[in-house]
N, C-alpha and C positions, 0 to 999 in steps of 0.2 A: 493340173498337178495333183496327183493320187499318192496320197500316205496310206501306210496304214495307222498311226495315229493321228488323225485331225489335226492342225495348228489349230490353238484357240486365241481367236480375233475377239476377244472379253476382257472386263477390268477385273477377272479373277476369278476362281483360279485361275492361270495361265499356262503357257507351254514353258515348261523347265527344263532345265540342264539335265542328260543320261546320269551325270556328278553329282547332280542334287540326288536324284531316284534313288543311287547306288547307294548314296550316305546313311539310306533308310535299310539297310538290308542286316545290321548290326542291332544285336538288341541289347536295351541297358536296364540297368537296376535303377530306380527312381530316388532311393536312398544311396545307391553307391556316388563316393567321393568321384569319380570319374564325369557322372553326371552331374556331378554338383558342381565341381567347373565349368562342367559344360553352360551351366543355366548364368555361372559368374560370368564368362566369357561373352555371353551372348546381350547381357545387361550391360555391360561396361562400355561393349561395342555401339548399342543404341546411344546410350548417354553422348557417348563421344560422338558420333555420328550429327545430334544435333546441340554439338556446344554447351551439353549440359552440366558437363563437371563443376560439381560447390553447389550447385542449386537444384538439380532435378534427378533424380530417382528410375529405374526402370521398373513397370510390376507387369509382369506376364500375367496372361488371363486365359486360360484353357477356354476353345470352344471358338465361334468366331468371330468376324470383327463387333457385329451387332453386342455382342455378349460385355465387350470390353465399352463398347461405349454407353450401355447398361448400366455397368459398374462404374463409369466415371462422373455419370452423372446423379447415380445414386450415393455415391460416396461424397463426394465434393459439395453439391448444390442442400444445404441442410434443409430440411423441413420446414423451416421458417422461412426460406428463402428464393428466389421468384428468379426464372430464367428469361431472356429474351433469344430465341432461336431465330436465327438467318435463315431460311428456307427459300429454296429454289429448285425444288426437285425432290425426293423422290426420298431423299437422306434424311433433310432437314427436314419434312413430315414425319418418317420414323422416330424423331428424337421429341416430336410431338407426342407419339403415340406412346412411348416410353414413360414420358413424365403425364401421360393421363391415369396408363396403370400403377406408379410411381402415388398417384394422387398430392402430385405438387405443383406446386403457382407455375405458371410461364404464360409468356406472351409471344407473337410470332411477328416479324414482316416477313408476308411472303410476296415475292416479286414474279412467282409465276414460274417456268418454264423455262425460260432465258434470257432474264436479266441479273444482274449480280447486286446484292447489297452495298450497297455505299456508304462510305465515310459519314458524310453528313446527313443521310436517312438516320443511319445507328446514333450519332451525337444527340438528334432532336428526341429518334425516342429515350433515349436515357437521360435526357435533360427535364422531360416530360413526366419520367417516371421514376421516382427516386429509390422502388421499392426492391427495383432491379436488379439484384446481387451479383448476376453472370451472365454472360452471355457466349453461345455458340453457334460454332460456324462450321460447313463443311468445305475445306479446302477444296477439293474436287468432286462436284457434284455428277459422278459419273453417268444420272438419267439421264442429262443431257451434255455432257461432256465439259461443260464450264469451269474454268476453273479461276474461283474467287479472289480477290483481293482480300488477301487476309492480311498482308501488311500496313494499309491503310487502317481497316479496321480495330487490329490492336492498337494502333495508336491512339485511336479515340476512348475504346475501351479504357485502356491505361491511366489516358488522362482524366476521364470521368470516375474514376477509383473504384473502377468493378473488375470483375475477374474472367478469362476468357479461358473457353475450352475450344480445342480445336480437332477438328473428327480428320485428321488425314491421313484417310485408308488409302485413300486410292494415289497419293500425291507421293507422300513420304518415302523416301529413296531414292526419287527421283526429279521431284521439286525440292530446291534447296531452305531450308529455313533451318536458323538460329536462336537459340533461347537467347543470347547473348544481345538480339537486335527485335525480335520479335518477342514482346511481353505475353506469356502465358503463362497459366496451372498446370494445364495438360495438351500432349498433343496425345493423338488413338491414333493407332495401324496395325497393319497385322501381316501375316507372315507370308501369305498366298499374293501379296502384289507388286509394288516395285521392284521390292529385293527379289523376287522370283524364286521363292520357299514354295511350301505346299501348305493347302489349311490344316488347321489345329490348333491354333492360338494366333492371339493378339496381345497387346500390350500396350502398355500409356507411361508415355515421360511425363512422370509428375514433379512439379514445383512440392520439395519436401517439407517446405516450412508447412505448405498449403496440407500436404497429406496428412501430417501430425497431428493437425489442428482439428480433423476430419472424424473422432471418435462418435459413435456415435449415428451417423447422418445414414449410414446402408439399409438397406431395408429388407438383407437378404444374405445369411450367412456367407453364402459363395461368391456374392459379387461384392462382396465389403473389401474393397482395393488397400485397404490399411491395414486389414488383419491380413492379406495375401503378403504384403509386404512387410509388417514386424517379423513374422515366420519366415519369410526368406532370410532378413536382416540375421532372424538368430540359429537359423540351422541350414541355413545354405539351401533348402528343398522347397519346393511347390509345399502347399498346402495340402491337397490331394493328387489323386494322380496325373501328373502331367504327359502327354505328348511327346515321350521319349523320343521317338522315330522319325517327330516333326523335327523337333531342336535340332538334332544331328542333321537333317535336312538344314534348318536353315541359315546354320554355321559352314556349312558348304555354298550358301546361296551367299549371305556374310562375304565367305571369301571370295568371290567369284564377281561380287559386283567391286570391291575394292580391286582388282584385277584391272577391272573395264574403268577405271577411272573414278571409283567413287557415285556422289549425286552427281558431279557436273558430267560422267564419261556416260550415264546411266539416261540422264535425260537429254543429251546430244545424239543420242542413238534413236531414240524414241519420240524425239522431234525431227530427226529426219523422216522416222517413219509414216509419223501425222503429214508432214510436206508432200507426201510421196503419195498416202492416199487419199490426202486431201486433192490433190492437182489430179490423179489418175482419174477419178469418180469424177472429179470435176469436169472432166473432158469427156465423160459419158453421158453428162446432163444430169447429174445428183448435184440437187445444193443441200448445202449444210446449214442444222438449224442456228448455229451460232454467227455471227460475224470472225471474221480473222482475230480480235482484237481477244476475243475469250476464249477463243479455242485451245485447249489443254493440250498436252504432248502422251493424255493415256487413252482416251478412247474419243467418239467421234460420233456425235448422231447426223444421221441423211436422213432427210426427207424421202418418204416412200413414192416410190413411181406414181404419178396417177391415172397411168394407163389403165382398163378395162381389164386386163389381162393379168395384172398385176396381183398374186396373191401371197403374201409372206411367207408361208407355212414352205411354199415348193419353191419359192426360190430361196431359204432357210436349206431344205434337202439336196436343191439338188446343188447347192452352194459345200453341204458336206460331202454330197459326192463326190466334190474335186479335194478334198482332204484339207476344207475348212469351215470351223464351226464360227458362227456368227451370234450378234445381241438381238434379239427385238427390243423396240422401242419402249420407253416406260413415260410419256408423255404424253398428260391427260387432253392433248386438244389439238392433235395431227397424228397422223400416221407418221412409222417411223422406225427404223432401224438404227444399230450402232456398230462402230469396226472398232475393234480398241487397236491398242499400239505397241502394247506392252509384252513383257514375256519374250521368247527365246526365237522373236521375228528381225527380221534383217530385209536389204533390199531382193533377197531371191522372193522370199515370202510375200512381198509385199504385190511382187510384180507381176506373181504365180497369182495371188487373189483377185487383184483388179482383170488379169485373163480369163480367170472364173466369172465374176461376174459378170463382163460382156458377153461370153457365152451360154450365161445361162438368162440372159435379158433376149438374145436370139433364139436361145428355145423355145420361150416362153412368147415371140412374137412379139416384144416390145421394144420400140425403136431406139428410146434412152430412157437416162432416169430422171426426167423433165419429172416434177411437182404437180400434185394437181392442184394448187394455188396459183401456179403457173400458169396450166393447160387452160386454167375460167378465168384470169385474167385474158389471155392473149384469147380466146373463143369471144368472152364480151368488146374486145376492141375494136 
């Protein structure tokens, strides 16, 4: 199947709506009242979206999601005060590397590749370490497709009286969670994923007692999440220039996913579509690095063929020769590629890529996408 625009099989950007594009073709004054609904409109909407009304806040953050969760842990976690980051990929390293330039306390469990934090891991070390002030988690750790138990974890959190941030870029719109049921400060996402907007900003549902209290702690005019949001509070506008062209986009993606049913119409589409090629690659001999049990409904790592013949780069091209673009792998210890789910794919797309790929595994003289963990086990048997 040949497009001339590529579907993108990614956890973002992704393939949008002709409605979303069109949205951008209008331009706005950044100080006009026009826009400045626009920006009310689109905070009210997140709020609501996860239960937040009375307790949480929305602050846009020009730039992209990395930027917003920059600022939320620069804002939030004061200088005095020690993070413990969930790590299992690729995310939860970045939020490492953050608070190294940051030059503040944090500690890590990292569980590697694909295994997911647990309840009672995070209890011992916060019981262990008293000095602990917050801890963060990346709801879907898209390097490897995982997607964590964050409801067990805030509980633990909650109950040990620390405070949890939570990075769900890749989840939020599409995984359901509650500020109402799920104890957080923050949750981070951003406008290029579930919702199926385009990039230009992200943004974080902050717990506002927490934000108030937050003077002080940035360490960067522009990502200070509290002065972004008294100035919204008192003049309706971004702080600087904002993303006109995005917003209008992603109030058209706004409406369009409340269309399709909301999170629950949003993530029944997109868990059909992980079933679909999850089972299709399966029947071509690709196993997945995850078990069924933590496989997410946004993207999807395979294990790389371990065929001889087998090289990324060409079957990446000639994968876009049939009008779709793919992930490589971002997993420090297999080979490995990723299909995401997300974005403006359905059962035709889905059915049209798994035919690309068989054909381009016979191009390339490779019988299936058998593992080579596979090939030297069954060779040494």
């Amino acid at each position: 199947m040949k497009t001339e625009q590529p579907y993108l099989l990614t956890p973002g950007p992704i393939t949008t709506t002709l409605s979303v594009k069109q949205a951008m073709l209008q331009d706005w004054g950044s100080w006009d009242a026009d826009f400045r609904a626009m920006t009310a409109q689109l905070c009210q909407s997140l709020v609501e979206l996860v239960d937040g009304e009375g307790s949480h806040v929305c602050v846009p953050m020009q730039g992209s999601g990395t930027f917003a969760v920059e600022a939320t842990l620069a804002t939030l976690v004061p200088k005095t005060g020690k993070l413990l980051i969930l790590m299992n990929g690729a995310y939860g390293q970045r939020m490492g590397k953050i608070m190294d330039y940051l030059g503040r306390a944090y500690v890590a469990l990292d569980k590697g590749d694909y295994e997911p934090p647990r309840a009672e891991e995070v209890a011992a070390l916060l019981a262990a370490d008293p000095e602990i002030t917050h801890v963060a988690v990346v709801h879907c750790e898209t390097s490897s497709g995982i997607l964590n138990p964050v409801e067990e974890i805030a509980e633990v959190v909650a109950r040990q009286g620390r405070r949890l941030i939570i990075d769900s870029m890749s989840a939020f719109g599409a995984v359901a969670i509650s500020a109402k049921k799920v104890a957080f400060d923050a949750l981070i996402s951003s406008a290029n994923k579930c919702f199926e907007g385009v990039p230009g900003f992200g943004f974080v549902l902050i717990r506002q007692s927490v934000l108030e209290a937050a003077a002080g702690n940035a360490h960067s005019l522009s990502m200070d999440l509290l002065d972004q949001w008294q100035y919204l509070v008192k003049t309706g506008q971004w702080r600087y220039t904002p993303p006109t062209h995005v917003v209008a986009a992603f109030l058209q993606a706004l409406k369009e996913h409340a269309e399709e049913g909301g999170v629950s119409g949003r993530h029944a589409r997109y868990q059909r579509n992980q079933q679909r090629l999850v089972a299709g690659m399966r029947q071509l001999g690709f196993e997945t690095l995850l078990s069924d049990e933590w496989l997410s409904p946004i993207i999807i790592t395979f294990f790389s063929p371990g065929h001889a013949n087998f090289d990324f780069q060409t079957f990446y091209d000639r994968i876009k020769a049939r009008g779709f673009i793919i992930y490589p792998g971002k997993l420090t210890e297999a080979d490995s590629f990723r299909l995401g789910c997300i974005g403006q794919l359905y059962d035709t797309q889905i059915d049209a890529v798994l035919a690309a790929v068989a054909a381009v595994l016979d191009e390339m003289s490779i019988p299936d996408g058998t593992p080579a963990h596979v090939l030297d086990s069954l060779a040494t048997a």
